[in-house]
Backbone as JSON Lines, residues from 0, in Angstrom:
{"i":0,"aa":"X","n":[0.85,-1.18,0.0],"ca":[0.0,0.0,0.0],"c":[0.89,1.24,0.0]}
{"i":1,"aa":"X","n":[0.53,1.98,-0.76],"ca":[0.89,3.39,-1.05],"c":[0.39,4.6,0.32]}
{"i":2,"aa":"X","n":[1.02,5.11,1.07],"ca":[0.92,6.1,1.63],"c":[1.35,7.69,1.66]}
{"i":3,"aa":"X","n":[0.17,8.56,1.17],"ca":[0.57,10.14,0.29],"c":[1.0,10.72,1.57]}
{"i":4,"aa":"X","n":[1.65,11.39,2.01],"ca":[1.7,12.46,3.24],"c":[2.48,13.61,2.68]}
{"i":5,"aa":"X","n":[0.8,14.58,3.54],"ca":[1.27,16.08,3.56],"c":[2.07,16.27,4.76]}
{"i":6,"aa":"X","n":[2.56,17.23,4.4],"ca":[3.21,18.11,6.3],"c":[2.18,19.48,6.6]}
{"i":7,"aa":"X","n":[1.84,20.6,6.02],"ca":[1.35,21.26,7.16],"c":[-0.2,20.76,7.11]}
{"i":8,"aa":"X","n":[-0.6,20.55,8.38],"ca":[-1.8,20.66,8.59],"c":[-1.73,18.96,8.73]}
{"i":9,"aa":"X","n":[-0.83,18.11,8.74],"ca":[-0.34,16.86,8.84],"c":[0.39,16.36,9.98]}
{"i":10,"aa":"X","n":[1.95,16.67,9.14],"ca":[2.78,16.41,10.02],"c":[2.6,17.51,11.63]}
{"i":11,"aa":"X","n":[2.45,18.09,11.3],"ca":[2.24,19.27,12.63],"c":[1.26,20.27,11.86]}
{"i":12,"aa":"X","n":[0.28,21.14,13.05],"ca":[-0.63,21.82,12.53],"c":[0.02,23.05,12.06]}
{"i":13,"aa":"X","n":[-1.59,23.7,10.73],"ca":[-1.21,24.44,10.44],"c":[-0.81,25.96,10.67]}
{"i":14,"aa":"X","n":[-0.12,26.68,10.26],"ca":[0.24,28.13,11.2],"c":[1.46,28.31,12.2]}
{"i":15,"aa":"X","n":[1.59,27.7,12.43],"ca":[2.86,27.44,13.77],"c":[3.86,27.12,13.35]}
{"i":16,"aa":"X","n":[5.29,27.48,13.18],"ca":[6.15,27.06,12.75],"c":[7.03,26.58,13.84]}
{"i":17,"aa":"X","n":[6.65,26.93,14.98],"ca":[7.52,26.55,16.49],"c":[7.13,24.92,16.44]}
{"i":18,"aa":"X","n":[6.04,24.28,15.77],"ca":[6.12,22.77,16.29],"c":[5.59,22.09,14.9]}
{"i":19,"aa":"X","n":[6.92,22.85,13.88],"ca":[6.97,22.0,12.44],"c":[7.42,20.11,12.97]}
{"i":20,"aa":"X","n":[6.79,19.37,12.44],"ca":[6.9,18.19,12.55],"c":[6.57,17.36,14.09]}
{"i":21,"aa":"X","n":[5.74,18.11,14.74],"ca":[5.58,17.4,16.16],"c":[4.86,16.44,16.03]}
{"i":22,"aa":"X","n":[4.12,16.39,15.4],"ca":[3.12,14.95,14.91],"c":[3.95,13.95,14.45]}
{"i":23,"aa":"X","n":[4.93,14.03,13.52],"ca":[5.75,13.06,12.99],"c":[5.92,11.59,13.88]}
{"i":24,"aa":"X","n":[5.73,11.8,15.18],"ca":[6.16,10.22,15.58],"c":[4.77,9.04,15.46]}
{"i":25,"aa":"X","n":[3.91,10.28,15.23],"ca":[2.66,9.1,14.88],"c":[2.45,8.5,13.18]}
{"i":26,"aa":"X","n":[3.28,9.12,12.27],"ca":[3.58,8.78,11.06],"c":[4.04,7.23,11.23]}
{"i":27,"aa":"X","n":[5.74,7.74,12.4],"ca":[6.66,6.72,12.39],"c":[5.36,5.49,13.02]}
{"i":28,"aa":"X","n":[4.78,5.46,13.91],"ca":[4.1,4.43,14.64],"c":[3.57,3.46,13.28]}
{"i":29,"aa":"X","n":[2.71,4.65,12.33],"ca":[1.82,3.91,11.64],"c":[2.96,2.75,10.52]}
{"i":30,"aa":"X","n":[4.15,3.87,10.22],"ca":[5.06,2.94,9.13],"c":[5.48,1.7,10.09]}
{"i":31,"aa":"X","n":[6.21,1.89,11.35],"ca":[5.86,0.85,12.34],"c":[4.84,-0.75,12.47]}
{"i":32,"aa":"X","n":[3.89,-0.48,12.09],"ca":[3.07,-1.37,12.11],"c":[2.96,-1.43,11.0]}
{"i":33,"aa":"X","n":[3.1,-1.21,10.15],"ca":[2.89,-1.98,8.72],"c":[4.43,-1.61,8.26]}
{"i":34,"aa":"X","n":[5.02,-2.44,8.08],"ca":[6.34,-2.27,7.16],"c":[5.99,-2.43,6.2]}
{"i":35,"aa":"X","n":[5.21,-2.96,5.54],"ca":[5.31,-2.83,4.0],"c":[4.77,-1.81,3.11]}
{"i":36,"aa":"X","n":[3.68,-1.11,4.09],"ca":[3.63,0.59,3.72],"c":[4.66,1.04,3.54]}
{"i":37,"aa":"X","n":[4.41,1.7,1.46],"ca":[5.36,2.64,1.56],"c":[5.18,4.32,1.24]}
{"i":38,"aa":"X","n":[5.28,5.17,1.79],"ca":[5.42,6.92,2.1],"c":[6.21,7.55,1.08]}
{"i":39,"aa":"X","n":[4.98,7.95,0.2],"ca":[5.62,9.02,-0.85],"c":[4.93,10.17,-0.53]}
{"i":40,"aa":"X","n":[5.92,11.33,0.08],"ca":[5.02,12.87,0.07],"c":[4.54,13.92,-0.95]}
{"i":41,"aa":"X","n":[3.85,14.05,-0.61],"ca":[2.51,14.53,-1.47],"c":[2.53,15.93,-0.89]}
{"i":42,"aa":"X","n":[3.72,16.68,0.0],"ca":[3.68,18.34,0.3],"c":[4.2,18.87,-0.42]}
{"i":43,"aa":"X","n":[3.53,20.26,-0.7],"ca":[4.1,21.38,-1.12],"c":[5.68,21.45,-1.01]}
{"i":44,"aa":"X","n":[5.85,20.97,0.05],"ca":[6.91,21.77,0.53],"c":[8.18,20.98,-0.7]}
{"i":45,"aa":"X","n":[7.87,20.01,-1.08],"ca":[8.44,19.11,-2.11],"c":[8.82,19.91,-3.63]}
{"i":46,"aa":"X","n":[8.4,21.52,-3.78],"ca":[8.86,21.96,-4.73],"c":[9.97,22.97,-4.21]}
{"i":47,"aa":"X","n":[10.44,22.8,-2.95],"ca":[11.84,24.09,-2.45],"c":[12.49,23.05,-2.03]}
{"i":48,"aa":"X","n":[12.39,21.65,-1.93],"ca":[13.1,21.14,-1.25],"c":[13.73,19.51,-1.82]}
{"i":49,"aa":"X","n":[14.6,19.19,-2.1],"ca":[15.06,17.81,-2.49],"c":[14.43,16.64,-1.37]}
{"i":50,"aa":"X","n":[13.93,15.6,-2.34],"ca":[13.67,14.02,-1.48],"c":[14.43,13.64,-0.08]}
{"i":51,"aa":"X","n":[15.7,14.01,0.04],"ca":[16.64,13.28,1.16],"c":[16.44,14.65,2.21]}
{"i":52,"aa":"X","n":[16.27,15.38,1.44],"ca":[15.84,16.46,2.96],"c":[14.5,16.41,3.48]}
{"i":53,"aa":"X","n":[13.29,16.1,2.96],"ca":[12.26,16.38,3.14],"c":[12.27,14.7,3.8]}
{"i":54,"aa":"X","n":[12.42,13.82,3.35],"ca":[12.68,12.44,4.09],"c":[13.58,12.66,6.05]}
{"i":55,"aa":"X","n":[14.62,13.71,5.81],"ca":[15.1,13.66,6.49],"c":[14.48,14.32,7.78]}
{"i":56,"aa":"X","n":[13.53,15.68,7.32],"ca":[12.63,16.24,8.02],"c":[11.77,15.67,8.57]}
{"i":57,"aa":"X","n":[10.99,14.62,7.51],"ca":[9.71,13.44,8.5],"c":[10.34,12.43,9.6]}
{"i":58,"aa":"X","n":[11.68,12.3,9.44],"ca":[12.34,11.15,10.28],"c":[13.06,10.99,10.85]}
{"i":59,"aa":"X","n":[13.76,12.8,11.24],"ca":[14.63,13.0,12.38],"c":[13.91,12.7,13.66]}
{"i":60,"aa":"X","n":[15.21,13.02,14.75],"ca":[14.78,12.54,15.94],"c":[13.58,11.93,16.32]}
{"i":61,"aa":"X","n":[13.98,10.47,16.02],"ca":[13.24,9.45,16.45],"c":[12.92,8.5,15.29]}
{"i":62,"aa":"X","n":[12.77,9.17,14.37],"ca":[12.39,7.99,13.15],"c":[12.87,7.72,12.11]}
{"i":63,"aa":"X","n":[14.29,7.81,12.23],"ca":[15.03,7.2,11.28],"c":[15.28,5.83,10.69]}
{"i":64,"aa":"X","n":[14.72,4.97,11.91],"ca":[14.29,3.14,11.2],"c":[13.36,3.16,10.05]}
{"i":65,"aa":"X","n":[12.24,4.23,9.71],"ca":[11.07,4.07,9.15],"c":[11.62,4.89,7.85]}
{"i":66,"aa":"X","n":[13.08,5.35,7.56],"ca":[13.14,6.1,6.92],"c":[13.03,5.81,5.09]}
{"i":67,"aa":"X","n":[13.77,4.08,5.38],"ca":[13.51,3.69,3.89],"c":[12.14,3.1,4.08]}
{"i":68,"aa":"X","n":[10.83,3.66,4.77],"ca":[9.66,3.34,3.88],"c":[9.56,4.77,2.98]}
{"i":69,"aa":"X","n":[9.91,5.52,3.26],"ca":[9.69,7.09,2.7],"c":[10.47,6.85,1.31]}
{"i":70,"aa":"X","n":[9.74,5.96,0.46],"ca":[10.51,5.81,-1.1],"c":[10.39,6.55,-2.15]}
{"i":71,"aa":"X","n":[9.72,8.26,-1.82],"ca":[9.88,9.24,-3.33],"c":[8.88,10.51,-2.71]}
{"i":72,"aa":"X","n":[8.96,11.05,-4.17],"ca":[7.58,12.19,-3.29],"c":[6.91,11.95,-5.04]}
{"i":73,"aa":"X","n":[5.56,12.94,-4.42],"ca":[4.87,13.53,-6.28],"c":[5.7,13.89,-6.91]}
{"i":74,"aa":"X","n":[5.19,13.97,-8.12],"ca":[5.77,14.69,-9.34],"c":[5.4,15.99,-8.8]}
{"i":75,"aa":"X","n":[6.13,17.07,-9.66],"ca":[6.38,18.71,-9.28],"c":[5.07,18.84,-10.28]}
{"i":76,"aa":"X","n":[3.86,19.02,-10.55],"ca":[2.65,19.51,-11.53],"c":[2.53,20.75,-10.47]}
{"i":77,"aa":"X","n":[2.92,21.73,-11.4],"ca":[2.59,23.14,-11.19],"c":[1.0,23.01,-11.31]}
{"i":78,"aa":"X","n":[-0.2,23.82,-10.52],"ca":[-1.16,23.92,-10.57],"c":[-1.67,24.72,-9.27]}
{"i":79,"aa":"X","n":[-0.78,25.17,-8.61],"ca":[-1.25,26.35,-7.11],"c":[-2.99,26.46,-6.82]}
{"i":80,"aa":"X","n":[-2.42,25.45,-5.89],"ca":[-4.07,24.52,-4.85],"c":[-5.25,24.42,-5.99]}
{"i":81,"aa":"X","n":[-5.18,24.28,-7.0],"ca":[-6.45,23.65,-7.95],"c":[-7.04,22.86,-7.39]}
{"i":82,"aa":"X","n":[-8.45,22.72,-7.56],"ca":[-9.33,21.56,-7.39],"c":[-8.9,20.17,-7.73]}
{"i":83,"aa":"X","n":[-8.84,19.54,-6.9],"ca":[-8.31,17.96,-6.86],"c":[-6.85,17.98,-7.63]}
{"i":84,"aa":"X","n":[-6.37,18.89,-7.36],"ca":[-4.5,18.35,-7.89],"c":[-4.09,17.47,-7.14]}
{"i":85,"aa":"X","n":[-3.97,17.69,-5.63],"ca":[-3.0,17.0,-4.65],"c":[-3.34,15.75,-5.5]}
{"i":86,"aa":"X","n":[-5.01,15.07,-5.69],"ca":[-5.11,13.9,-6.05],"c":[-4.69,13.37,-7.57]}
{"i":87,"aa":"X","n":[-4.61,14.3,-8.3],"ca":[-3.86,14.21,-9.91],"c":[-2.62,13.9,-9.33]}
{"i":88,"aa":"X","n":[-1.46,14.49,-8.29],"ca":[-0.38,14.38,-7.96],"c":[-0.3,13.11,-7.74]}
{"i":89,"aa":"X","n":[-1.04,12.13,-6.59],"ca":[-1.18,10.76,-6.65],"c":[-0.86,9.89,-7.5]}
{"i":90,"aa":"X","n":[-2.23,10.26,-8.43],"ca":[-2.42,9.64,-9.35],"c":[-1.81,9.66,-10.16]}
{"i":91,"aa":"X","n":[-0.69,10.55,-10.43],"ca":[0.51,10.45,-11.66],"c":[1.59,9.73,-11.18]}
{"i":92,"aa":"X","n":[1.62,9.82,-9.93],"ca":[2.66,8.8,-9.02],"c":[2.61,7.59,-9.14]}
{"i":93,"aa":"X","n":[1.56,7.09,-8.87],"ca":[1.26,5.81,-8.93],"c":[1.29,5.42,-10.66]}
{"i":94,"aa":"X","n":[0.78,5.94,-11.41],"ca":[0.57,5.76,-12.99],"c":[2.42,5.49,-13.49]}
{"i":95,"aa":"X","n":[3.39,6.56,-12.99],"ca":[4.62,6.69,-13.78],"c":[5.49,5.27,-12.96]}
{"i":96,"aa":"X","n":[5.09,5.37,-11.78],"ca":[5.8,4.01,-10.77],"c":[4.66,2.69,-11.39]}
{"i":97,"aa":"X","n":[4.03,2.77,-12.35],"ca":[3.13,1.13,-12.91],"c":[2.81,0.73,-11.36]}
{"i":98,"aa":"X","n":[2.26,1.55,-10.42],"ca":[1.1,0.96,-9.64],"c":[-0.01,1.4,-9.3]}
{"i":99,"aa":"X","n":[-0.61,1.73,-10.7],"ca":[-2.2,2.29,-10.61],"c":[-3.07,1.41,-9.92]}
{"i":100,"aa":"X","n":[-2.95,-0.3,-10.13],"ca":[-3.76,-1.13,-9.14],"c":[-3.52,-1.1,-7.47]}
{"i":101,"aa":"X","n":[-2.41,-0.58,-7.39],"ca":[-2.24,-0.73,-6.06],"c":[-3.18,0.21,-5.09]}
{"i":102,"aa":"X","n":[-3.08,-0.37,-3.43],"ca":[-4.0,0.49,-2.93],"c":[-3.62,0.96,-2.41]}
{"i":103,"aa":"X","n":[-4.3,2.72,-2.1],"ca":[-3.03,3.97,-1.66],"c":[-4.39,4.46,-0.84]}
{"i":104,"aa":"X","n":[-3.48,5.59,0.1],"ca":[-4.21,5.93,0.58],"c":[-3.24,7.59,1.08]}
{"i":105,"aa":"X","n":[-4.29,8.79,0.78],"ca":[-3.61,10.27,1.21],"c":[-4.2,10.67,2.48]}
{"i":106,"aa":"X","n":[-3.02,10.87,3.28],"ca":[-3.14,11.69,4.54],"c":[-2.69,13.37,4.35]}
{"i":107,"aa":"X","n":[-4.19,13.37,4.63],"ca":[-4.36,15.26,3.57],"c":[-5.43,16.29,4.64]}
{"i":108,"aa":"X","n":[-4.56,17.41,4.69],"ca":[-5.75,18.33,5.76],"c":[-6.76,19.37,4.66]}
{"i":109,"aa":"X","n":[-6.38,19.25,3.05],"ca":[-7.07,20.02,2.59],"c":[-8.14,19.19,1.34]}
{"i":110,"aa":"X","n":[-9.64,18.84,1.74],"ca":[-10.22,17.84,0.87],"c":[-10.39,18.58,-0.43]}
{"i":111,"aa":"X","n":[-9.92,20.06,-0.26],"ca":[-10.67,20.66,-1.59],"c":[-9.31,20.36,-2.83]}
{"i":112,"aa":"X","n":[-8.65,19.2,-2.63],"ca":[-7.5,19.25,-3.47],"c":[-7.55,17.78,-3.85]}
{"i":113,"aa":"X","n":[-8.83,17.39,-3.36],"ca":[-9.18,16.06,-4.04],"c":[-10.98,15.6,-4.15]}
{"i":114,"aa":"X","n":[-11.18,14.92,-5.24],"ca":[-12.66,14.82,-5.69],"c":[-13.31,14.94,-4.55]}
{"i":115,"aa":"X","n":[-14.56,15.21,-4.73],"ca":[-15.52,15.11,-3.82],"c":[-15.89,14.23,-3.36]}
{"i":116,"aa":"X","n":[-16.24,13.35,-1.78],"ca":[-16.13,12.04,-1.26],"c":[-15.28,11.54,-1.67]}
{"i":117,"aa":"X","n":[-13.71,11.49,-1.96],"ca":[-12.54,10.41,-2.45],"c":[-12.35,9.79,-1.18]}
{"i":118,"aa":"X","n":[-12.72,8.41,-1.99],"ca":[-12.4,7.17,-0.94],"c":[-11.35,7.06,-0.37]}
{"i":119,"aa":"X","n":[-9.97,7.61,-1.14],"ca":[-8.34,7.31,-1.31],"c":[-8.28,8.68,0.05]}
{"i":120,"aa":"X","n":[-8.66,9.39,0.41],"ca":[-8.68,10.27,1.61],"c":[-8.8,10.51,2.73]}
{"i":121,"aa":"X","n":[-7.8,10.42,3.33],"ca":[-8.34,10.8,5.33],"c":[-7.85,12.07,5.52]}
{"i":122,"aa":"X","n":[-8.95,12.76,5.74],"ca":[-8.85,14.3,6.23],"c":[-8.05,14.23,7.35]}
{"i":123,"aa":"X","n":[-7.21,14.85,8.06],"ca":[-6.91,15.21,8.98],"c":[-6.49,16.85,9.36]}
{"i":124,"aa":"X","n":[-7.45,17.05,10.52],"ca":[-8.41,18.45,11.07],"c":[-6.35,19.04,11.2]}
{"i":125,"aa":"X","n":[-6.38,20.23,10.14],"ca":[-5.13,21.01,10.28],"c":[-5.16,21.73,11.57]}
{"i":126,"aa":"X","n":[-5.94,22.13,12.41],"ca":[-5.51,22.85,13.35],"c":[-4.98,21.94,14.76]}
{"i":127,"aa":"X","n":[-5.0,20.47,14.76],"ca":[-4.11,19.6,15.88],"c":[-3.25,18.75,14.66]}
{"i":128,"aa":"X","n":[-3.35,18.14,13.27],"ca":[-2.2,17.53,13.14],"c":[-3.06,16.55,13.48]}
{"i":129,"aa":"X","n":[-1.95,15.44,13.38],"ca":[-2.3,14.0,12.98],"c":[-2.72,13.51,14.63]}
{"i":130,"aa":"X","n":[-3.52,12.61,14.76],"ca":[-3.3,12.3,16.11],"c":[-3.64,10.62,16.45]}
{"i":131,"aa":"X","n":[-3.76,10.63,17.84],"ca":[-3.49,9.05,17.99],"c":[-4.73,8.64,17.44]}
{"i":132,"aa":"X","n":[-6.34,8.94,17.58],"ca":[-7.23,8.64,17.3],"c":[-6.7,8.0,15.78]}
{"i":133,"aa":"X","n":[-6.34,8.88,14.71],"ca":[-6.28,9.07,13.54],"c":[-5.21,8.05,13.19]}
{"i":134,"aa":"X","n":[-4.3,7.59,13.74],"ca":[-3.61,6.06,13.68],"c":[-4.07,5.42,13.88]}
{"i":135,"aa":"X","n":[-5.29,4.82,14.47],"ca":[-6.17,3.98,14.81],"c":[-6.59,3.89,13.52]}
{"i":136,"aa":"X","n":[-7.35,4.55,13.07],"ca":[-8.24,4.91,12.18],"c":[-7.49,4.51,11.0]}
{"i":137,"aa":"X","n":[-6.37,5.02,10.52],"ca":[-5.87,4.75,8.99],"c":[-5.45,3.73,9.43]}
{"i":138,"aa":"X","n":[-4.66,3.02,10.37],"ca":[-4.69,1.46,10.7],"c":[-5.48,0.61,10.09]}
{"i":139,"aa":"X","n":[-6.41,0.56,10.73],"ca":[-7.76,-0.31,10.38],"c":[-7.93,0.18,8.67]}
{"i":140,"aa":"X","n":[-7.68,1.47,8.26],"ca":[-8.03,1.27,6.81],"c":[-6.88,0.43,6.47]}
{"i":141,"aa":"X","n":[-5.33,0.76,6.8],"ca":[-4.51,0.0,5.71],"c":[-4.72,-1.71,5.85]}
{"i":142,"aa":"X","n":[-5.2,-2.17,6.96],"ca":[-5.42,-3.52,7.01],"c":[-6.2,-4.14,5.9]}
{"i":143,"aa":"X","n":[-7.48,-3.18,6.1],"ca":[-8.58,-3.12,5.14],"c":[-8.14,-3.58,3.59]}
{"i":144,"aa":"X","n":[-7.23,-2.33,3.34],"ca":[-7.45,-2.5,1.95],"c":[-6.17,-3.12,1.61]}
{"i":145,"aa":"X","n":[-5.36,-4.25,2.29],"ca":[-4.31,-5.16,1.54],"c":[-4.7,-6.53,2.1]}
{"i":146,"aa":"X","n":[-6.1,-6.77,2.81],"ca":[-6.7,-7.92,2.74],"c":[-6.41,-8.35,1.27]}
């Protein structure tokens, strides 16, 4: 299974730059329990910044075991927050890597950057960031969908 991750409004909430990445150890938990999840990011922040830094950002202090699940990010598609890009971004990911069958799933705080009801989506509320509830929760989905 494919796992998209944003950072703001993700990895740590949005607005605050004093607690960029504080959420991050519940990322590591989830790559944790599923090793064979693998984490391609799907942030913005992926057009100022090279793969090994932005890898290095989700998986400093503390989660550097989980670091080779973090195997790429999106493609760079210029399109500044369009309607359902983040999910075109996916979806070209998966299409250019030949795993359009596979099952993915985006951890995203903004739904307006993907279809309306997309199944492939777990909102997560940008103003706390990812939380334990919400590992529970995409848990039980990734089980779900590699039955």
């Amino acid at each position: 299974m494919i796992l998209f991750v944003d950072f703001d409004g993700v990895l740590h909430t949005n607005g605050d730059d004093s607690k960029h990445f504080s959420c991050a150890p519940l990322l590591w938990e989830l790559l944790r329990r599923h090793p064979d999840v693998r984490a391609v990011l799907s942030t913005g922040w992926r057009f100022e910044r090279p793969l090994d830094e932005l890898r290095r950002l989700a998986c400093q202090h503390g989660g550097e075991d989980v670091a080779e699940q973090v195997i790429d990010a999106t493609p760079l598609l210029r399109h500044d927050a369009e309607e359902q890009s983040r999910e075109r971004d996916c979806l070209a990911w998966l299409a250019a890597n030949k795993r359009d069958g596979e099952p993915w799933l985006a951890l995203d705080d903004m739904p307006g950057l993907f279809s309306r009801g997309a199944a492939n989506l777990y909102h997560v509320n940008p103003k706390r960031g990812l939380m334990t509830y919400d590992v529970e929760r995409i848990s039980a989905l990734i089980a779900e969908a590699v039955r």
